[in-house]
MDAnalysis code that builds the backbone (N, CA, C; Angstrom):
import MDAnalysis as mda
import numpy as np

u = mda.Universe.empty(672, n_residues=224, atom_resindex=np.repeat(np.arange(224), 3), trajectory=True)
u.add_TopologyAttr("name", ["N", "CA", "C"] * 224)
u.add_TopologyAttr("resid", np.arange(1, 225))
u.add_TopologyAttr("resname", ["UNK", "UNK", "UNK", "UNK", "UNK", "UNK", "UNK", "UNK", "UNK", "UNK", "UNK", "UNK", "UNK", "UNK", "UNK", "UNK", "UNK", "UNK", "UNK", "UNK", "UNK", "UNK", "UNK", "UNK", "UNK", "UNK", "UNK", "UNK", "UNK", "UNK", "UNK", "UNK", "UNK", "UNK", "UNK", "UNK", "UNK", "UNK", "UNK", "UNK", "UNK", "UNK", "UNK", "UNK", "UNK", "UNK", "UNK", "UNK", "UNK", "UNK", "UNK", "UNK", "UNK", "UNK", "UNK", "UNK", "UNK", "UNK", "UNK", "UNK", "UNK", "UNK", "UNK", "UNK", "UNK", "UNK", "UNK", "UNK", "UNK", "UNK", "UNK", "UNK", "UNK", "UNK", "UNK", "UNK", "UNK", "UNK", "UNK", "UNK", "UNK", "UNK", "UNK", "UNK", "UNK", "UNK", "UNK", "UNK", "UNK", "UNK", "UNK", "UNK", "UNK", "UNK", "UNK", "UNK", "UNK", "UNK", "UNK", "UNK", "UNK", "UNK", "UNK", "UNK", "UNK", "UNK", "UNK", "UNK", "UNK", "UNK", "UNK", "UNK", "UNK", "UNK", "UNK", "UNK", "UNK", "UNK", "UNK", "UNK", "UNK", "UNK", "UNK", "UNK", "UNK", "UNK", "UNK", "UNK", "UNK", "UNK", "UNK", "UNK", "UNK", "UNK", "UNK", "UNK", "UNK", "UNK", "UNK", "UNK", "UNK", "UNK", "UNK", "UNK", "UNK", "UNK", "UNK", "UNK", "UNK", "UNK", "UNK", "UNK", "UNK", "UNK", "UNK", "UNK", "UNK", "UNK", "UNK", "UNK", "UNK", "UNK", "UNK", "UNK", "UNK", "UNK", "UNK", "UNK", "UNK", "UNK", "UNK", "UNK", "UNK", "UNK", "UNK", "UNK", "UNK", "UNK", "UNK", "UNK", "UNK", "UNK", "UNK", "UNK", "UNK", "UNK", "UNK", "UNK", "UNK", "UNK", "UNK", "UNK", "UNK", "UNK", "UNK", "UNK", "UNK", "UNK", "UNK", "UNK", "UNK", "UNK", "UNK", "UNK", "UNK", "UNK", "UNK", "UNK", "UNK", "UNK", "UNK", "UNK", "UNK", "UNK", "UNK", "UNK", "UNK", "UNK", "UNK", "UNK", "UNK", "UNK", "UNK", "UNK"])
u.atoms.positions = np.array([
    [30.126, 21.862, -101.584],
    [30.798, 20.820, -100.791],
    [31.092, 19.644, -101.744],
    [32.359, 18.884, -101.763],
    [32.489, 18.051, -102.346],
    [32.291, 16.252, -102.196],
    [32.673, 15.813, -102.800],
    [32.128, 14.009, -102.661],
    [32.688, 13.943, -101.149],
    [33.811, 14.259, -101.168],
    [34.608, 13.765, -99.449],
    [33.865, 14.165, -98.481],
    [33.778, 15.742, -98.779],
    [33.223, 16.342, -97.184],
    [31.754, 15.330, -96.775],
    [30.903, 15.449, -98.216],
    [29.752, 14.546, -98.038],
    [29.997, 13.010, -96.927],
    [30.710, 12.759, -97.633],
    [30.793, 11.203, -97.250],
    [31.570, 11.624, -95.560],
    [32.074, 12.530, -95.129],
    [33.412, 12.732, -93.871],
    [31.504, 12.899, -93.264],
    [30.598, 13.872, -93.818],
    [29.766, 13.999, -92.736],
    [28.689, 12.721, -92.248],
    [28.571, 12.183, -93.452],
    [27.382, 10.785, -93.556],
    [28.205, 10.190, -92.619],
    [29.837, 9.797, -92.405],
    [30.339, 8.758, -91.448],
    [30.001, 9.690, -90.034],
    [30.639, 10.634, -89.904],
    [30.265, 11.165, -88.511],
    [28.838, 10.903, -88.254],
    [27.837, 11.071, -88.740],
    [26.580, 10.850, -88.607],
    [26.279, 9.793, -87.986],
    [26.786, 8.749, -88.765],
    [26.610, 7.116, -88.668],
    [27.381, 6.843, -87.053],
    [28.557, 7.226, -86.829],
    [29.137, 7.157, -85.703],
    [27.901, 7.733, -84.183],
    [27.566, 9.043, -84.367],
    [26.562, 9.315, -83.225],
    [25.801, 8.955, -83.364],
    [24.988, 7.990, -84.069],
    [23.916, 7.188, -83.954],
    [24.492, 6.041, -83.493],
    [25.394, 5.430, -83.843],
    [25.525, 3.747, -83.114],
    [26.093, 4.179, -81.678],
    [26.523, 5.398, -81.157],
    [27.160, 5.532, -80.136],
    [25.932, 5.902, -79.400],
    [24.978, 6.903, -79.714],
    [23.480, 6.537, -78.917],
    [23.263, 5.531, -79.036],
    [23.153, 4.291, -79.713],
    [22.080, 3.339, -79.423],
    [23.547, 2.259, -78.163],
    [24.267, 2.244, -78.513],
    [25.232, 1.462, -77.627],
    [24.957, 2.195, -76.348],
    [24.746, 3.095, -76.136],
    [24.620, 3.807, -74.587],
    [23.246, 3.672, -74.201],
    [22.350, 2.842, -74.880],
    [21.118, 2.741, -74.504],
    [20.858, 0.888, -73.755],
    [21.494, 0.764, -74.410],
    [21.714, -1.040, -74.076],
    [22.742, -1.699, -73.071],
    [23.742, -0.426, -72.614],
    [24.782, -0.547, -71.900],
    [24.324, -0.327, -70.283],
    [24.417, -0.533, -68.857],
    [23.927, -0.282, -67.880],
    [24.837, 1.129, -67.172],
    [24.093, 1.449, -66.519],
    [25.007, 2.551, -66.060],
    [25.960, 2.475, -65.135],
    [27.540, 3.258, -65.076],
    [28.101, 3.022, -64.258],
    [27.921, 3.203, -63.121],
    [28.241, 2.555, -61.710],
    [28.193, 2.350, -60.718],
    [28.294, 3.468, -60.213],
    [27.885, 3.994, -58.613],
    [27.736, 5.148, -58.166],
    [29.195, 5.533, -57.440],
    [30.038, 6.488, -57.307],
    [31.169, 6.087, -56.714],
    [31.174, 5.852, -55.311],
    [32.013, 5.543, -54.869],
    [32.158, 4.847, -53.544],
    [32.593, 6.162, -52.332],
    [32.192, 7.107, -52.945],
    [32.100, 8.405, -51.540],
    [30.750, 8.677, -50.966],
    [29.768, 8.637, -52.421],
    [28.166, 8.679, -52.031],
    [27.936, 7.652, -50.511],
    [28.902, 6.407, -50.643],
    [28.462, 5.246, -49.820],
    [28.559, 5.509, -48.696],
    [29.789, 6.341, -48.278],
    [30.468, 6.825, -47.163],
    [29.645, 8.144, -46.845],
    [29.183, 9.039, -47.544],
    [28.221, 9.893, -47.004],
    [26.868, 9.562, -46.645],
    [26.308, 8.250, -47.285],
    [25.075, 7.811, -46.538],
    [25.341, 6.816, -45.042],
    [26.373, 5.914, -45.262],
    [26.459, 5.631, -43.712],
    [26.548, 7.351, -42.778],
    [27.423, 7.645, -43.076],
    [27.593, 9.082, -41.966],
    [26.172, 9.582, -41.638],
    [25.555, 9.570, -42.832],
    [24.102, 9.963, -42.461],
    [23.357, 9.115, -41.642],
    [23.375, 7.858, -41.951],
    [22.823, 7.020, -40.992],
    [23.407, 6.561, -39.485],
    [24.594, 7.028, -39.612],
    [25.095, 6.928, -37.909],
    [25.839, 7.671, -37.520],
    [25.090, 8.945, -37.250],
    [26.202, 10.633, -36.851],
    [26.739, 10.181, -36.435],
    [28.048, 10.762, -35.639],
    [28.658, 10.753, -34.751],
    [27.831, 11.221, -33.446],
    [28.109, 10.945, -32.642],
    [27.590, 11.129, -31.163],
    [28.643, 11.937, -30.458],
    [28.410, 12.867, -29.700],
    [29.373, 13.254, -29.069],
    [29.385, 12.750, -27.436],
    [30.495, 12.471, -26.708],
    [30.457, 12.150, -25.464],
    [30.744, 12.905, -24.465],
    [29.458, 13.415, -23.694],
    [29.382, 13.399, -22.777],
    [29.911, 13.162, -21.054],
    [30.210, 14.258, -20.562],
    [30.799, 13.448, -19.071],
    [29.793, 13.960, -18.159],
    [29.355, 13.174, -17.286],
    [28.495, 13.489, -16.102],
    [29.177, 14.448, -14.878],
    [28.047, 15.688, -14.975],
    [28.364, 16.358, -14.163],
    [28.473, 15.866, -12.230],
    [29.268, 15.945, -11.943],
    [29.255, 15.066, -10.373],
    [28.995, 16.392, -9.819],
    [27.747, 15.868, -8.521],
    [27.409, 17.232, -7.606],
    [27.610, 16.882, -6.567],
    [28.261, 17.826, -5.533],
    [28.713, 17.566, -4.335],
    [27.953, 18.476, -3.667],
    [27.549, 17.931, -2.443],
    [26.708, 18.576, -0.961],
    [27.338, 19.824, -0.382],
    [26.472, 21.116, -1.084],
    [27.171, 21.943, -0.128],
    [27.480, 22.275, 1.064],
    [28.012, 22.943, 2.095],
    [28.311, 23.109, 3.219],
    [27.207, 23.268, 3.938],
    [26.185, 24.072, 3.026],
    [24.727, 24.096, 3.992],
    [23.971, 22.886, 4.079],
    [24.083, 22.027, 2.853],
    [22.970, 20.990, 2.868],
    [23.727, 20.006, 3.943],
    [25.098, 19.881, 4.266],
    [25.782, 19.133, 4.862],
    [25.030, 19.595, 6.680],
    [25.234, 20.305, 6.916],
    [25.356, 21.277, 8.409],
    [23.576, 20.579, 8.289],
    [22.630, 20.904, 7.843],
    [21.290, 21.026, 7.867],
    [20.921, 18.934, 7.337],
    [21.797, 18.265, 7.579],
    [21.187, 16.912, 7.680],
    [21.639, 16.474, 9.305],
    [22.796, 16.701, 10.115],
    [23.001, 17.143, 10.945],
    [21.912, 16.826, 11.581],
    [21.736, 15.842, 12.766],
    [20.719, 15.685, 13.940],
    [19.456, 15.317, 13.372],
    [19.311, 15.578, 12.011],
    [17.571, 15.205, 11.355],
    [17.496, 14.025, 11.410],
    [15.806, 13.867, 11.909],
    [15.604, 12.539, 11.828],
    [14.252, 12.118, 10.771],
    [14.576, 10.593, 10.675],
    [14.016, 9.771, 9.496],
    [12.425, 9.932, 10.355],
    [11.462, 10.666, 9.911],
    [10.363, 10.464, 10.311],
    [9.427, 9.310, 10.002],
    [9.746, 8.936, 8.914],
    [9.126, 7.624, 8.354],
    [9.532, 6.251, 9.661],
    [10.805, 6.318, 10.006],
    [11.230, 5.257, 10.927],
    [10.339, 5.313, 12.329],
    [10.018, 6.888, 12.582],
    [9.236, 6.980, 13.845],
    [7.779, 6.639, 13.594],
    [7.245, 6.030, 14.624],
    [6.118, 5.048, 14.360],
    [4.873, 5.662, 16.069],
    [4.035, 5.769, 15.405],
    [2.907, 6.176, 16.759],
    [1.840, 5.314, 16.523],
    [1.384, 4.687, 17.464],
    [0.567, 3.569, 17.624],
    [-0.494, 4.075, 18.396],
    [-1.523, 4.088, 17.757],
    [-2.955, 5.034, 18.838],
    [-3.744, 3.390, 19.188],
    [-4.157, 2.901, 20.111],
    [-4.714, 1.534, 20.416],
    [-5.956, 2.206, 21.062],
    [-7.348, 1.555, 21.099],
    [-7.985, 2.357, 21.196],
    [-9.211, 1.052, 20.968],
    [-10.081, 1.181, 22.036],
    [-11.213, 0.645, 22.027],
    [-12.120, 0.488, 20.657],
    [-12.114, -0.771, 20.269],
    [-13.239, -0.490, 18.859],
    [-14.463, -0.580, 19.284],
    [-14.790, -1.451, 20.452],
    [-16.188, -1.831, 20.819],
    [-16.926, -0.703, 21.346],
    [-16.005, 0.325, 21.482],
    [-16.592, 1.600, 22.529],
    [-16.670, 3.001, 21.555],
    [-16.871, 2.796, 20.291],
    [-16.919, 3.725, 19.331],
    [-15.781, 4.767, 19.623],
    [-14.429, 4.378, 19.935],
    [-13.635, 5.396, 19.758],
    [-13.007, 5.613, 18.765],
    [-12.931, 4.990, 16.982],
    [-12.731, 4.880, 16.188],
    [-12.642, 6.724, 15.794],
    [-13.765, 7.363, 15.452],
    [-14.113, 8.595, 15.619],
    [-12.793, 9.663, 16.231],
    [-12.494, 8.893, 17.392],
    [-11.692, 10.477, 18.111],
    [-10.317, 9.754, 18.010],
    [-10.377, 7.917, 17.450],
    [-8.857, 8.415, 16.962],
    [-8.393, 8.521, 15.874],
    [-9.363, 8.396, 14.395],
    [-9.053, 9.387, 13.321],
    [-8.560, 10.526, 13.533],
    [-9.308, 11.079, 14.188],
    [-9.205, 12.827, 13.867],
    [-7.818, 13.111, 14.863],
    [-7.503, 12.227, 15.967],
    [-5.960, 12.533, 16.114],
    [-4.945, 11.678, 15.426],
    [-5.292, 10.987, 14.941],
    [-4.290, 10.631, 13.776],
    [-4.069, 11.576, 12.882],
    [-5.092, 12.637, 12.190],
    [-4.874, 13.805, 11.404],
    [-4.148, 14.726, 12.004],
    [-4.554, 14.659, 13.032],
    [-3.906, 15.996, 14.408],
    [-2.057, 15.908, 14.216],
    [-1.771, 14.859, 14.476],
    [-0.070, 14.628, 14.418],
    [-0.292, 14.565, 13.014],
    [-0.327, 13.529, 11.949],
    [0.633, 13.768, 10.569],
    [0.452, 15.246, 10.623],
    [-0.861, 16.169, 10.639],
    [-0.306, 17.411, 10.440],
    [0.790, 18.229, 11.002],
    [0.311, 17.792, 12.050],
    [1.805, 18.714, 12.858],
    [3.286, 17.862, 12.930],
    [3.437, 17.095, 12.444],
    [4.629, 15.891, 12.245],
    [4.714, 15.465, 10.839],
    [4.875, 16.629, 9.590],
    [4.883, 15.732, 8.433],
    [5.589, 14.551, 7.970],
    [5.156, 13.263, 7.943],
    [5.988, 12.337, 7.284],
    [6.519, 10.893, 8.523],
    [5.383, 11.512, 9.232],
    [5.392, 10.705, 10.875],
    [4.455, 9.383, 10.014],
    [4.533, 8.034, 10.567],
    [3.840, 6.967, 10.756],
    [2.939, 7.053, 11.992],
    [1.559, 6.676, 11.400],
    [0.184, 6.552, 12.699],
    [-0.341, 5.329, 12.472],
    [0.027, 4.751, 13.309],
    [-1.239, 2.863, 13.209],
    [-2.019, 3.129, 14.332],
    [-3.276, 2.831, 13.687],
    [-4.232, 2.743, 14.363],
    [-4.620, 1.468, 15.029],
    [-5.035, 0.415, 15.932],
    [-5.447, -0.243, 16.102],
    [-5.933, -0.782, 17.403],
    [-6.756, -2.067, 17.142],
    [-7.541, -2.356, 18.347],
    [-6.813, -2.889, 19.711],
    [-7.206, -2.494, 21.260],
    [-6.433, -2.666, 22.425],
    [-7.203, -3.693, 23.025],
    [-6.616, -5.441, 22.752],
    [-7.494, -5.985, 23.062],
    [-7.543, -6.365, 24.995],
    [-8.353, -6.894, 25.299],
    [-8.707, -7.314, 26.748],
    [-7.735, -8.101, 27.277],
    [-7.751, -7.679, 28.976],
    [-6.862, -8.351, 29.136],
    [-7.060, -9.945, 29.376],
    [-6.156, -10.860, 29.216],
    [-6.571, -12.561, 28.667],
    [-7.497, -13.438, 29.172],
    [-7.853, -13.156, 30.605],
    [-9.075, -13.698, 31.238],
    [-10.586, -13.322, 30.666],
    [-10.417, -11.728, 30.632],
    [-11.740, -11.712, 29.779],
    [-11.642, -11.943, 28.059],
    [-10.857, -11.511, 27.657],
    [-10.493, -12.385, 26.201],
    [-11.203, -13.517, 26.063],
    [-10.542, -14.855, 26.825],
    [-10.579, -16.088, 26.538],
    [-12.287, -16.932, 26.978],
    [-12.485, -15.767, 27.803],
    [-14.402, -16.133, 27.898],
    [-15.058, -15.684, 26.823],
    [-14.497, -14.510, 26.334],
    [-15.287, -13.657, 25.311],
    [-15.258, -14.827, 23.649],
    [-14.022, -15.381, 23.916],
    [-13.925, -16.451, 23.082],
    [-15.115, -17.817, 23.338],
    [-15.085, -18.074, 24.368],
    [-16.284, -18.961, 24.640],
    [-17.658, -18.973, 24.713],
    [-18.278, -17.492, 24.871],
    [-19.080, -17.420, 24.578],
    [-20.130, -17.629, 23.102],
    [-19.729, -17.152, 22.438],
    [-19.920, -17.932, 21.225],
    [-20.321, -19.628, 20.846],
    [-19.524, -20.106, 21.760],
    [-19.281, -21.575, 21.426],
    [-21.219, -21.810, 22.042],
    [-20.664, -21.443, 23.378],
    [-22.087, -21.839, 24.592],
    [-23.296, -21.155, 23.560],
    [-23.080, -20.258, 22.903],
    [-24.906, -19.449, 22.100],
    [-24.940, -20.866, 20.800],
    [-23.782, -21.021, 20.219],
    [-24.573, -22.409, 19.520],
    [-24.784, -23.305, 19.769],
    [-24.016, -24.260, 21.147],
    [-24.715, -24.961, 21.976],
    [-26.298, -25.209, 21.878],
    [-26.279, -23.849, 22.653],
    [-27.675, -23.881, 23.607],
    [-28.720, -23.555, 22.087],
    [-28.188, -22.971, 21.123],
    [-29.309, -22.882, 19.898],
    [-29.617, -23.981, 19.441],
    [-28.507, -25.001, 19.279],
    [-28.433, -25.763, 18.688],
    [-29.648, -27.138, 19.763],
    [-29.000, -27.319, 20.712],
    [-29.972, -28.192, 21.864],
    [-31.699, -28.094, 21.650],
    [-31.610, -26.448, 21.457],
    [-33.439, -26.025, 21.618],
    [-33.914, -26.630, 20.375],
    [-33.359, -26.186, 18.798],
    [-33.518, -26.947, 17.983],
    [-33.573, -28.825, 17.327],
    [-32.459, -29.448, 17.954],
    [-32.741, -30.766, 17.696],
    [-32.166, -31.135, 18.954],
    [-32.515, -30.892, 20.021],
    [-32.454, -31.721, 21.400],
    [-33.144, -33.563, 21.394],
    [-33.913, -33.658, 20.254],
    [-34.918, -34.931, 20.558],
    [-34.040, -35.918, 20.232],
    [-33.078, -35.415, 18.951],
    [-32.226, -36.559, 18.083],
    [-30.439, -36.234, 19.043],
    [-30.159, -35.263, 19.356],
    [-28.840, -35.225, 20.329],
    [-28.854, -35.634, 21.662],
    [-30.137, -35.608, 22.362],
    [-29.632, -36.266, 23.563],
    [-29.119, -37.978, 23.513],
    [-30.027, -38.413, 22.802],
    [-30.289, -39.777, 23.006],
    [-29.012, -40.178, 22.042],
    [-28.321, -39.521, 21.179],
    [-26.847, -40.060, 20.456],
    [-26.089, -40.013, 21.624],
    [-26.515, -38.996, 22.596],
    [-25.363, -38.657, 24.036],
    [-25.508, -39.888, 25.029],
    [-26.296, -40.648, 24.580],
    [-26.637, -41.379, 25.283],
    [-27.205, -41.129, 26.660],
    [-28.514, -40.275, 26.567],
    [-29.080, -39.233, 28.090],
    [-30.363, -40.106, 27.571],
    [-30.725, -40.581, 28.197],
    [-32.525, -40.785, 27.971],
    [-32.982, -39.707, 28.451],
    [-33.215, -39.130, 29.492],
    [-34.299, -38.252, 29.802],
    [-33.504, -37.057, 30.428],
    [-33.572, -35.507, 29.294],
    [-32.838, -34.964, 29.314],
    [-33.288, -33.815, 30.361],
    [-32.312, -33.266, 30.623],
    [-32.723, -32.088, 31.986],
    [-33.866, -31.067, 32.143],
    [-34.240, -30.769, 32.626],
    [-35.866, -30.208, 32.510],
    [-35.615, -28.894, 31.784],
    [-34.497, -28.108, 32.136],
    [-34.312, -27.193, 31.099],
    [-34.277, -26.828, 29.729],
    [-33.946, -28.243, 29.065],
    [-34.239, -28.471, 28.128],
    [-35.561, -28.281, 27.344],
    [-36.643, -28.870, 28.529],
    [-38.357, -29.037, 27.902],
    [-38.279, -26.975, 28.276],
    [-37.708, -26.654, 29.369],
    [-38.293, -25.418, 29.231],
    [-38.090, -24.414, 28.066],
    [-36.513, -24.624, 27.421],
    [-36.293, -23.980, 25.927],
    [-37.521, -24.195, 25.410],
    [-37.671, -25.752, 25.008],
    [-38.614, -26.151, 23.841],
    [-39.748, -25.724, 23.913],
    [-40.661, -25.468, 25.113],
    [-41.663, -24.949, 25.615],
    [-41.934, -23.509, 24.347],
    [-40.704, -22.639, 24.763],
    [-40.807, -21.393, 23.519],
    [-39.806, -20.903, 22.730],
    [-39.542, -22.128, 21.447],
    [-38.038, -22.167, 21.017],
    [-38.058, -20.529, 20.503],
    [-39.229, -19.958, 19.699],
    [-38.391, -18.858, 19.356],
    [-37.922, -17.712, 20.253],
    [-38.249, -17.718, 21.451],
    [-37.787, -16.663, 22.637],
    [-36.857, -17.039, 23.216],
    [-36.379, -18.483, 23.063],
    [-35.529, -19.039, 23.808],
    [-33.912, -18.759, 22.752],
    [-34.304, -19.245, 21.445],
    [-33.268, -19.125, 20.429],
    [-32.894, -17.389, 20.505],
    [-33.428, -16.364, 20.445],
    [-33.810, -15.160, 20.498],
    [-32.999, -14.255, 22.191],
    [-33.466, -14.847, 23.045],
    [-33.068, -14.355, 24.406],
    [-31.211, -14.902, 24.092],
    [-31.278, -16.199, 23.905],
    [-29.673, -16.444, 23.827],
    [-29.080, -15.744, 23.181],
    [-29.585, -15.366, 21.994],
    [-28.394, -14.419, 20.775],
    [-28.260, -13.472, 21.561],
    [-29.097, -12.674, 22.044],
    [-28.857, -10.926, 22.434],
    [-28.518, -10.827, 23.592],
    [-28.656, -12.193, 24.775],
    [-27.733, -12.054, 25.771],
    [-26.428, -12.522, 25.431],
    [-25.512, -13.193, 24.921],
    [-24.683, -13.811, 24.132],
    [-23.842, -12.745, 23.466],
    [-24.827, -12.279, 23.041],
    [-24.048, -10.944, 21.830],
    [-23.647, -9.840, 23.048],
    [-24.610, -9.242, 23.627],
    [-24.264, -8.253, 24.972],
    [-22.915, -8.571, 25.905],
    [-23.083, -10.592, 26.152],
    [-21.977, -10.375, 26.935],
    [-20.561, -10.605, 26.696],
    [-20.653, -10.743, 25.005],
    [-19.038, -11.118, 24.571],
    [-18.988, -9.108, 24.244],
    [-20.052, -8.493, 24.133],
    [-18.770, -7.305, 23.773],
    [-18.628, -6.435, 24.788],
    [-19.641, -6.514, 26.408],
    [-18.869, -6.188, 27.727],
    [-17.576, -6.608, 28.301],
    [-17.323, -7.897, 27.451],
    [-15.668, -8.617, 28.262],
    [-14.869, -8.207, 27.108],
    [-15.161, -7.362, 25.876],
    [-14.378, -7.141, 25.037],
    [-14.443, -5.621, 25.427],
    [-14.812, -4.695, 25.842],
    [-14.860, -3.417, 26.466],
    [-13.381, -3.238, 27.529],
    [-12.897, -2.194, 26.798],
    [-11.657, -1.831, 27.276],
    [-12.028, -0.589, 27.985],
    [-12.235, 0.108, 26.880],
    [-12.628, 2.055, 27.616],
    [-10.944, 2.120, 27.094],
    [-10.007, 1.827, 26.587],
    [-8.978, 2.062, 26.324],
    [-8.525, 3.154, 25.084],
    [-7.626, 4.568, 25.074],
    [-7.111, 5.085, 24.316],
    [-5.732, 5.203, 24.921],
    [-4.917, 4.466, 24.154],
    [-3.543, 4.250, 24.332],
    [-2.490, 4.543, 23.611],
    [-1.532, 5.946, 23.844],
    [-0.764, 6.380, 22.269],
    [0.685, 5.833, 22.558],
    [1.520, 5.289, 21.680],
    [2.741, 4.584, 21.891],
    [3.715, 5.131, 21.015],
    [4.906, 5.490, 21.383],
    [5.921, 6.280, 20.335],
    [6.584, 5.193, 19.967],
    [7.126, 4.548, 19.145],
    [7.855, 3.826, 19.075],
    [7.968, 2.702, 20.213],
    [6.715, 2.079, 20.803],
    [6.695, 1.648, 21.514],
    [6.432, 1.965, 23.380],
    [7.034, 3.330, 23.343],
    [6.684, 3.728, 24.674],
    [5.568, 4.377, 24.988],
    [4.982, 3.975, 25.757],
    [3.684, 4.597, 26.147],
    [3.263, 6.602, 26.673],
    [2.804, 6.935, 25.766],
    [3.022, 8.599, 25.545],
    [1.810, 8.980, 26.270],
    [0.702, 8.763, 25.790],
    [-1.014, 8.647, 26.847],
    [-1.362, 7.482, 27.306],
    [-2.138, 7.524, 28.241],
    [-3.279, 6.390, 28.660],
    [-4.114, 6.621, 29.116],
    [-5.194, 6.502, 28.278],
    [-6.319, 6.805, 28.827],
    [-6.893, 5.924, 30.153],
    [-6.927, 5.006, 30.183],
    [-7.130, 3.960, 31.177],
    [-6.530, 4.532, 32.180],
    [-5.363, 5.239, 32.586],
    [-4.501, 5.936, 33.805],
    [-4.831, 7.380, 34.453],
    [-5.403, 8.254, 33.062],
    [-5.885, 9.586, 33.257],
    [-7.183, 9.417, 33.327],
    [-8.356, 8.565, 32.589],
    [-9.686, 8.639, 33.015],
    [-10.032, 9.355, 32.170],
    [-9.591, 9.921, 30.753],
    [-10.164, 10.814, 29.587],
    [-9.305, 10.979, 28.798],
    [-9.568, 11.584, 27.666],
    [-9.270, 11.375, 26.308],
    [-7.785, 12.984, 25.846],
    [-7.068, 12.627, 25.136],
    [-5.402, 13.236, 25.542],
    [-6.177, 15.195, 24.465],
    [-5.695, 16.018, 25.307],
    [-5.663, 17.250, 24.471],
    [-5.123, 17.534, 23.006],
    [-5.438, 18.350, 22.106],
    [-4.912, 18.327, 21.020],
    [-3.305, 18.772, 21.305],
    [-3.214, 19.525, 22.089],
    [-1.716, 20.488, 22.535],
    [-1.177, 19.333, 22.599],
    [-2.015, 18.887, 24.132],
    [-1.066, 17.811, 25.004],
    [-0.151, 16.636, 24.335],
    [-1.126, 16.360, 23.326],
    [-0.562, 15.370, 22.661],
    [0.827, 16.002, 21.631],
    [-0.029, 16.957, 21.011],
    [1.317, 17.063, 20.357],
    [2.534, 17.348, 20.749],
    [2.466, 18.008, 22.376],
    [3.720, 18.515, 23.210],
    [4.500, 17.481, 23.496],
    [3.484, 16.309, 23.911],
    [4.492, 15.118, 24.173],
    [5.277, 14.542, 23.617],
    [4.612, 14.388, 21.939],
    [5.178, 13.778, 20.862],
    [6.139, 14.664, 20.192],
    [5.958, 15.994, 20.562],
    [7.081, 16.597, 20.359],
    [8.378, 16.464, 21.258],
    [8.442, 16.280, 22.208],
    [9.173, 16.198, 23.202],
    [9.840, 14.415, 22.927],
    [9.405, 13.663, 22.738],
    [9.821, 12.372, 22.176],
    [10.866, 12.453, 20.983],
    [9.973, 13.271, 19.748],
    [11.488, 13.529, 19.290],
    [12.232, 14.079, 18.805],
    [12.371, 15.224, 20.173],
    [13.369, 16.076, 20.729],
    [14.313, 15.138, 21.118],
    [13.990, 14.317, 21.913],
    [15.090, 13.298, 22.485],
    [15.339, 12.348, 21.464],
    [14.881, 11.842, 20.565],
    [15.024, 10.919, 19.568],
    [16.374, 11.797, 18.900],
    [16.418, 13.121, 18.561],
    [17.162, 13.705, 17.720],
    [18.282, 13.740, 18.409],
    [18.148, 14.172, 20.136],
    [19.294, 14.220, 21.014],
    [19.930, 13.093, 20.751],
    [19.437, 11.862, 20.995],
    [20.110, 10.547, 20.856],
    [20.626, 10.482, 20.049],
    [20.247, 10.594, 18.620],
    [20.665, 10.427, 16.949],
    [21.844, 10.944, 17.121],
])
């Protein structure tokens, strides 16, 4: 090989070395601008849209709403003596209809007296702390009442306050829940009166009842 070729290869040499080290100090070019557009796409597919299927009532479900009625709207009201432990027999016909009436409303509740004995049954109470109250500090209440010398009944409480305090409660207590005593089981459909016990003198059959309340709404549906 001669002086030239020597020297043609030492320059090529010299050239791929400064052209590595310039590509080492240089930053790299930028990524192109399709990568950019394939990572949004990645980050927000497309979605496809959707149309909602619309369902219409077939001819049967149409025919079969027809005369039905809202059982929730129908309402049975069992009223019913609390003082007379009938609590007992009107649970278990409250179970009696929802079963045989799924989706029926049952209120249970108390049938109170009629207002004359009510409004004593209310007073009694008042008269048992009265009279407890008198046996206990009668010495310092009469004389604020301005009574000097108070009625002999009085000395007779005091005579034996604890039989006296004692006899009042349990006659007191006895006679507010005889004027609160109904003897009443009373079933109401929506208001109309379906049993009464108070009218028949005893307590409604499992049939009976349900025949009636069936028959209520039979006509409820007729009407509808």
């Amino acid at each position: 090989m001669g002086r030239g070729g020597k020297l043609f290869l030492m320059g090529l040499s010299i050239y791929l070395f400064s052209t590595d080290v310039a590509n080492l100090f240089t930053t790299s070019p930028p990524k192109p601008s399709i990568t950019h557009f394939q990572d949004h796409d990645l980050r927000h597919p497309h979605r496809p849209h959707y149309q909602p299927i619309l369902k219409f009532p077939s001819q049967q479900e149409k025919s079969s709403n027809i005369g039905a009625i809202d059982m929730e709207s129908n309402i049975i009201n069992i009223n019913f003596c609390t003082s007379c432990s009938y609590r007992g027999n009107a649970v278990k016909t409250k179970k009696v209809l929802e079963t045989a009436f799924p989706g029926i409303n049952v209120v249970l509740g108390n049938q109170p007296p009629e207002f004359r004995k009510g409004l004593v049954s209310k007073i009694v109470p008042v008269v048992q702390v009265a009279i407890i109250g008198l046996t206990l500090g009668g010495e310092q209440i009469f004389p604020r009442m301005g009574i000097s010398s108070p009625p002999p009944l009085y000395y007779s409480l005091r005579a034996n306050r604890f039989r006296s305090i004692a006899t009042t409660w349990f006659l007191g207590n006895f006679l507010q829940t005889f004027l609160q005593t109904t003897g009443a089981f009373e079933v109401y459909y929506n208001g109309d009166l379906v049993f009464s016990k108070l009218k028949e003198q005893r307590f409604p059959g499992e049939f009976e009842l349900k025949d009636l309340v069936g028959k209520k709404l039979t006509i409820s549906r007729t009407v509808s």
